[in-house]
DRENTORKOL-3810 file (N, C-alpha, C; in nm, 4 decimals):
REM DRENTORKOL-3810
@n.u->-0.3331; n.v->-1.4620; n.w->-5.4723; ca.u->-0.3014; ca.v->-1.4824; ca.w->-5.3342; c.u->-0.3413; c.v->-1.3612; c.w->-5.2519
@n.u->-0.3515; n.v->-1.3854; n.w->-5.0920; ca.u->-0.3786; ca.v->-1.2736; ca.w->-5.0371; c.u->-0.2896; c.v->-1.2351; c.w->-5.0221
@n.u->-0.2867; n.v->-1.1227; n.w->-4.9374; ca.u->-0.1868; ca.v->-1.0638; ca.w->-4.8735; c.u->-0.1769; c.v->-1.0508; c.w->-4.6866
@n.u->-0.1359; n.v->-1.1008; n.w->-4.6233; ca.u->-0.1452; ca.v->-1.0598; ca.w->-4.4914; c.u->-0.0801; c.v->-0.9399; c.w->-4.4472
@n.u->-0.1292; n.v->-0.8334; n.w->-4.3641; ca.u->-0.0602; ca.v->-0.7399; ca.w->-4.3314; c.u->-0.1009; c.v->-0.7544; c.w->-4.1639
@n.u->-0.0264; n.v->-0.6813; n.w->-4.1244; ca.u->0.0234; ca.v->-0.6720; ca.w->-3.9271; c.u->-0.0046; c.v->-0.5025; c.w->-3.8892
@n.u->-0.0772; n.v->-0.5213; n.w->-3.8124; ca.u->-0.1442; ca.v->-0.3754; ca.w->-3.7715; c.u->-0.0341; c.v->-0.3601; c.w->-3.6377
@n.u->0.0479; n.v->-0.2750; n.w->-3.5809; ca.u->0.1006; ca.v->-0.2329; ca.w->-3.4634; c.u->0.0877; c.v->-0.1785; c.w->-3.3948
@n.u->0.0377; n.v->-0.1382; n.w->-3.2905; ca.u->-0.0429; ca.v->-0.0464; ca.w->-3.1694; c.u->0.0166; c.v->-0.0428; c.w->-3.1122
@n.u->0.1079; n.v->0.0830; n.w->-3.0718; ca.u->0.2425; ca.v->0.1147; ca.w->-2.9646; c.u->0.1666; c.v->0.1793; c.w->-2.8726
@n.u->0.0900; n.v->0.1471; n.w->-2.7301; ca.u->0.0987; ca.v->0.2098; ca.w->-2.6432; c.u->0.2167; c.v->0.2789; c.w->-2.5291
@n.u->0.2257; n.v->0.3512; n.w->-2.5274; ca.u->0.3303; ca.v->0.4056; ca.w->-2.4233; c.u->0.2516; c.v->0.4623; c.w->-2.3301
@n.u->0.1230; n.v->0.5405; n.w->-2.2803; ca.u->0.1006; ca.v->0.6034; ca.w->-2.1557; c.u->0.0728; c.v->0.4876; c.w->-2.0665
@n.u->0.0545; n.v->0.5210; n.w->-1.9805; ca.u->0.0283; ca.v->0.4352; ca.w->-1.8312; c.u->-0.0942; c.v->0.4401; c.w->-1.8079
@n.u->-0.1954; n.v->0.3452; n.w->-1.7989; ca.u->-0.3141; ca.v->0.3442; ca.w->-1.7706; c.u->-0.3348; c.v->0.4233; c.w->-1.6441
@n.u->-0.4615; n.v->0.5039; n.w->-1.6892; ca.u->-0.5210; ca.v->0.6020; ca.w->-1.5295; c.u->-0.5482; c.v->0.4511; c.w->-1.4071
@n.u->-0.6196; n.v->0.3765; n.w->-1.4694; ca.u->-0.6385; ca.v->0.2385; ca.w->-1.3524; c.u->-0.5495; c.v->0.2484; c.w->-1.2899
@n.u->-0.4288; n.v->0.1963; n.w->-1.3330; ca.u->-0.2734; ca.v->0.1796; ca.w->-1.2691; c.u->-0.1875; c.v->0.2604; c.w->-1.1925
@n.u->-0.2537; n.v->0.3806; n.w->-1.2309; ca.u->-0.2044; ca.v->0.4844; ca.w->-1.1223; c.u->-0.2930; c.v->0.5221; c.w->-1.0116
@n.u->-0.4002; n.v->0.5077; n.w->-0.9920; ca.u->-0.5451; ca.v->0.4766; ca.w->-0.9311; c.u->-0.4541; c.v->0.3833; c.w->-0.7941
@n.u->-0.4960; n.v->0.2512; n.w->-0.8628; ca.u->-0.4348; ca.v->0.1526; ca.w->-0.7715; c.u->-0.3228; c.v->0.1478; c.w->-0.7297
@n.u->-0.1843; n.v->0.2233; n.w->-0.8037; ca.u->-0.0575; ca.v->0.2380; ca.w->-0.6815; c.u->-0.1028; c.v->0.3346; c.w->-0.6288
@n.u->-0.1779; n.v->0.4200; n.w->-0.6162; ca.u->-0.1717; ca.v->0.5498; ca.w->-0.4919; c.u->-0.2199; c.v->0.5221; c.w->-0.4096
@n.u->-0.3750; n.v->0.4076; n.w->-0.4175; ca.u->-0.4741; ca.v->0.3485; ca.w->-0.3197; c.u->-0.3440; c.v->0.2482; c.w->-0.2473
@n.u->-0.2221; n.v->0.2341; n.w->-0.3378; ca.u->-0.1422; ca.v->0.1062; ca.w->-0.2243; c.u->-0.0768; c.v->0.1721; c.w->-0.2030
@n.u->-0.0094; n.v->0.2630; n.w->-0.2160; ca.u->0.0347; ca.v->0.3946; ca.w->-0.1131; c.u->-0.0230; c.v->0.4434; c.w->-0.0252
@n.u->-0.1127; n.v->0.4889; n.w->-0.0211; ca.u->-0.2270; ca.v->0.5192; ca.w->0.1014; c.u->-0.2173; c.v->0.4387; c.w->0.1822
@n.u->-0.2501; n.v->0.3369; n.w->0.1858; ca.u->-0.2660; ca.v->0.2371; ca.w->0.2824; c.u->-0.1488; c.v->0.1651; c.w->0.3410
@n.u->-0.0197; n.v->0.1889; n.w->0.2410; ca.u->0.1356; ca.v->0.1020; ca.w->0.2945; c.u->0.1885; c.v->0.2259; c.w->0.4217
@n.u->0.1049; n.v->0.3564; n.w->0.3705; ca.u->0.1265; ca.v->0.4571; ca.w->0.4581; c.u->0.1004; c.v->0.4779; c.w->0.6010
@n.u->-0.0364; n.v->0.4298; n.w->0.5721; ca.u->-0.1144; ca.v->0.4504; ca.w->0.6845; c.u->-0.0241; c.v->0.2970; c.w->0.7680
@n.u->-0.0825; n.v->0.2087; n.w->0.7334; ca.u->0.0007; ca.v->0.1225; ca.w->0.7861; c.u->0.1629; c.v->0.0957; c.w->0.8676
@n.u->0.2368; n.v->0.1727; n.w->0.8038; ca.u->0.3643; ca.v->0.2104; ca.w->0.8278; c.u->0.3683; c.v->0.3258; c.w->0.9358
@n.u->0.3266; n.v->0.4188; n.w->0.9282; ca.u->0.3256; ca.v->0.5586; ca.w->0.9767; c.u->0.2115; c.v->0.6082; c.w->1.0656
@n.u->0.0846; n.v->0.5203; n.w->1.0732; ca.u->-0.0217; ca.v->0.5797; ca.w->1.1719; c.u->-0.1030; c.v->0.4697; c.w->1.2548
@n.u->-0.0276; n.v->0.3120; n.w->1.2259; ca.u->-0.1370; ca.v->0.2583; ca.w->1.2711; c.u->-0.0888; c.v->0.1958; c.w->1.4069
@n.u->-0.1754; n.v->0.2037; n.w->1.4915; ca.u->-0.1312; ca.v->0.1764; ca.w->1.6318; c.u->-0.2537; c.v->0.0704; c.w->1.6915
@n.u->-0.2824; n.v->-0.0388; n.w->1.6049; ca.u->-0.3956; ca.v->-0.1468; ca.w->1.6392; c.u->-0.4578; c.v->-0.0959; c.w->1.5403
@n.u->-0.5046; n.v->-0.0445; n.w->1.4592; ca.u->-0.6712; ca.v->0.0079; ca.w->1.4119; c.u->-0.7087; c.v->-0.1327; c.w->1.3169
@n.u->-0.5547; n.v->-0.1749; n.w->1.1994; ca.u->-0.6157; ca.v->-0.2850; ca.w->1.1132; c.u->-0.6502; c.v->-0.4038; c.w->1.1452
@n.u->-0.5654; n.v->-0.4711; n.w->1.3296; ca.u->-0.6142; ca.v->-0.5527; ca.w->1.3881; c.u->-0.7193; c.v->-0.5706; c.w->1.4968
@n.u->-0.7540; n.v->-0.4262; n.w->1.5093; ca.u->-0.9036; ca.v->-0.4223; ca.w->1.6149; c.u->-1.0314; c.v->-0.4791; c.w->1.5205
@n.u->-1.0126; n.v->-0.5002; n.w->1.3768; ca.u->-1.1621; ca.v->-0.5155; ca.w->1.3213; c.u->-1.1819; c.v->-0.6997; c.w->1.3770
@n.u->-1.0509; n.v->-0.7487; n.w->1.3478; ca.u->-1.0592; ca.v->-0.8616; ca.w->1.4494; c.u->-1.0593; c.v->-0.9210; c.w->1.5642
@n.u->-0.9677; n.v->-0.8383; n.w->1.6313; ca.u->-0.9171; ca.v->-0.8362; ca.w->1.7818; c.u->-0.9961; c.v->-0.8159; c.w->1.8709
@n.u->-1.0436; n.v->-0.6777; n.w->1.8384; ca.u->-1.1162; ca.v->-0.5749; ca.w->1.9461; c.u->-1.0346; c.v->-0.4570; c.w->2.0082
@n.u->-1.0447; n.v->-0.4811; n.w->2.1303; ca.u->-0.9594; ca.v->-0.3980; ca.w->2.1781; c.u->-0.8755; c.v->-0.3935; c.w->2.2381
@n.u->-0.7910; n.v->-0.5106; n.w->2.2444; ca.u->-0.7477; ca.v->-0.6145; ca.w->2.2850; c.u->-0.5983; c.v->-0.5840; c.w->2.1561
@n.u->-0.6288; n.v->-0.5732; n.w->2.0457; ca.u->-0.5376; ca.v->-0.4362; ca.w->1.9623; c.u->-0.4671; c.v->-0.3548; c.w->1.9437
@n.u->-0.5324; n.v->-0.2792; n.w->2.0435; ca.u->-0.4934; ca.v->-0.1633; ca.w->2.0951; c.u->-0.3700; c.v->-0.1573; c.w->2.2046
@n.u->-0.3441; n.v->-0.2574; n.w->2.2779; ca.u->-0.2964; ca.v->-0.2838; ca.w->2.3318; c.u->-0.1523; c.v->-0.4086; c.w->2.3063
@n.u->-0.2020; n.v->-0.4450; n.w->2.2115; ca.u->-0.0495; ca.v->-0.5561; ca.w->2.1194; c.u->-0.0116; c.v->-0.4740; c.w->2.0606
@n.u->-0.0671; n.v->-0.3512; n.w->1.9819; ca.u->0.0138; ca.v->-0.3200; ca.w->1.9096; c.u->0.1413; c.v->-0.4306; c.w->1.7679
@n.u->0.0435; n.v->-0.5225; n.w->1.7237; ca.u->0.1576; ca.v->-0.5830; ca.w->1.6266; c.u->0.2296; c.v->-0.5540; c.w->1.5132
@n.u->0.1182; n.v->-0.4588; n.w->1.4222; ca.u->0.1769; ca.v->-0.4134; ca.w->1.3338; c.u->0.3188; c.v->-0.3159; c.w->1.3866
@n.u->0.2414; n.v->-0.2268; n.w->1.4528; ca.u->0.3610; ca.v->-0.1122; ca.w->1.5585; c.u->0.4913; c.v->-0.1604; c.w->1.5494
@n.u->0.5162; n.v->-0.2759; n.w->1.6323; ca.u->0.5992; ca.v->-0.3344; ca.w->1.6439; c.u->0.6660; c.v->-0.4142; c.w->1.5307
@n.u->0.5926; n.v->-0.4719; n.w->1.4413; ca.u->0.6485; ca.v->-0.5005; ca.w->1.2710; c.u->0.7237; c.v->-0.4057; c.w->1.2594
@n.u->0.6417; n.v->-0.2981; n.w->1.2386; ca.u->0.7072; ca.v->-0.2128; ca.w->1.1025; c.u->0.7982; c.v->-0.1002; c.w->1.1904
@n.u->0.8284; n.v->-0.1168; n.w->1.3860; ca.u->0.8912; ca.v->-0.0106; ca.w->1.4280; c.u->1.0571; c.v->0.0494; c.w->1.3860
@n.u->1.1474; n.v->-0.0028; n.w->1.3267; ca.u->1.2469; ca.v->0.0287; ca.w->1.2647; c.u->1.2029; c.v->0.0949; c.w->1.1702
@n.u->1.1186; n.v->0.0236; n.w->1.0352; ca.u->1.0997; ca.v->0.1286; ca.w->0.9072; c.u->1.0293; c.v->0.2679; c.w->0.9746
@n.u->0.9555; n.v->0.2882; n.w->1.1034; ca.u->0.9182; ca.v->0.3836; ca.w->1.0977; c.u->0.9955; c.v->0.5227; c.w->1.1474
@n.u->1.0806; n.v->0.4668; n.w->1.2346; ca.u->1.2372; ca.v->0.5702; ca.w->1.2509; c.u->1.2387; c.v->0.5976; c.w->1.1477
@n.u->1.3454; n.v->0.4738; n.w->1.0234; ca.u->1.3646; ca.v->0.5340; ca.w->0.9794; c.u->1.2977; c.v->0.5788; c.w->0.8290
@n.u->1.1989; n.v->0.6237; n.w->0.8412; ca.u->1.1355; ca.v->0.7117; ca.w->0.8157; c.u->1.0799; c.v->0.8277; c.w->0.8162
@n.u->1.1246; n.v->0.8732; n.w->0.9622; ca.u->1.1112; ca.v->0.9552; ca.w->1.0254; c.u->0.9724; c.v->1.0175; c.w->1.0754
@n.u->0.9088; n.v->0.8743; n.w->1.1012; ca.u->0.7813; ca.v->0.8667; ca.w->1.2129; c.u->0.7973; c.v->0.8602; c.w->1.3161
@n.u->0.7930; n.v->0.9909; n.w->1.4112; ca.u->0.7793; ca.v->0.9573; ca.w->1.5532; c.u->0.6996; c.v->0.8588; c.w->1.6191
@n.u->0.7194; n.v->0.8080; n.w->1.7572; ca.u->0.6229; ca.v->0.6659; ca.w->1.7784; c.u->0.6351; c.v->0.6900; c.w->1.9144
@n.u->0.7017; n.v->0.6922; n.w->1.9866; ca.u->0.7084; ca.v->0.7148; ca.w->2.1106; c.u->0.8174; c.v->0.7988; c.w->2.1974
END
C-alpha cells in the first residue's frame, strides 16, 4: 500500500501586495476626507465642482472630527 502524507505551509507574514494596497486606500480615503474640495468630481463635472462641493459636504462632520480645518 501507499502511504499518503500532508505537507503544511504555515504562512504568517502579510503579503508586501497587501500592504501596498491598504496604504494606496489610505492615501486616497485621506485625500478624500481631508483635502478634497471638488477635485474627484471636476473630472466629471467641470467646474461646476468646484462650486457643489459634494464630497465636502459628505464627509464635513468626519472632517471636524478629525481635526481638518474647512472653513
Amino acid at each position: 500500500m501507499s502511504e499518503l502524507s500532508q505537507i503544511n505551509v504555515s504562512k504568517t507574514a502579510v503579503p508586501i501586495f497587501a500592504i501596498i494596497v491598504l496604504a494606496i486606500i489610505f492615501a486616497v480615503g485621506l485625500f478624500v476626507v481631508g483635502y478634497d474640495q471638488g477635485h474627484i468630481f471636476s473630472i466629471v463635472l467641470g467646474e461646476q465642482a468646484y462650486a457643489d462641493l459634494y464630497i465636502h459636504e459628505l464627509t464635513h462632520d468626519m472632517r471636524h472630527a478629525a481635526g481638518f480645518p474647512c472653513h
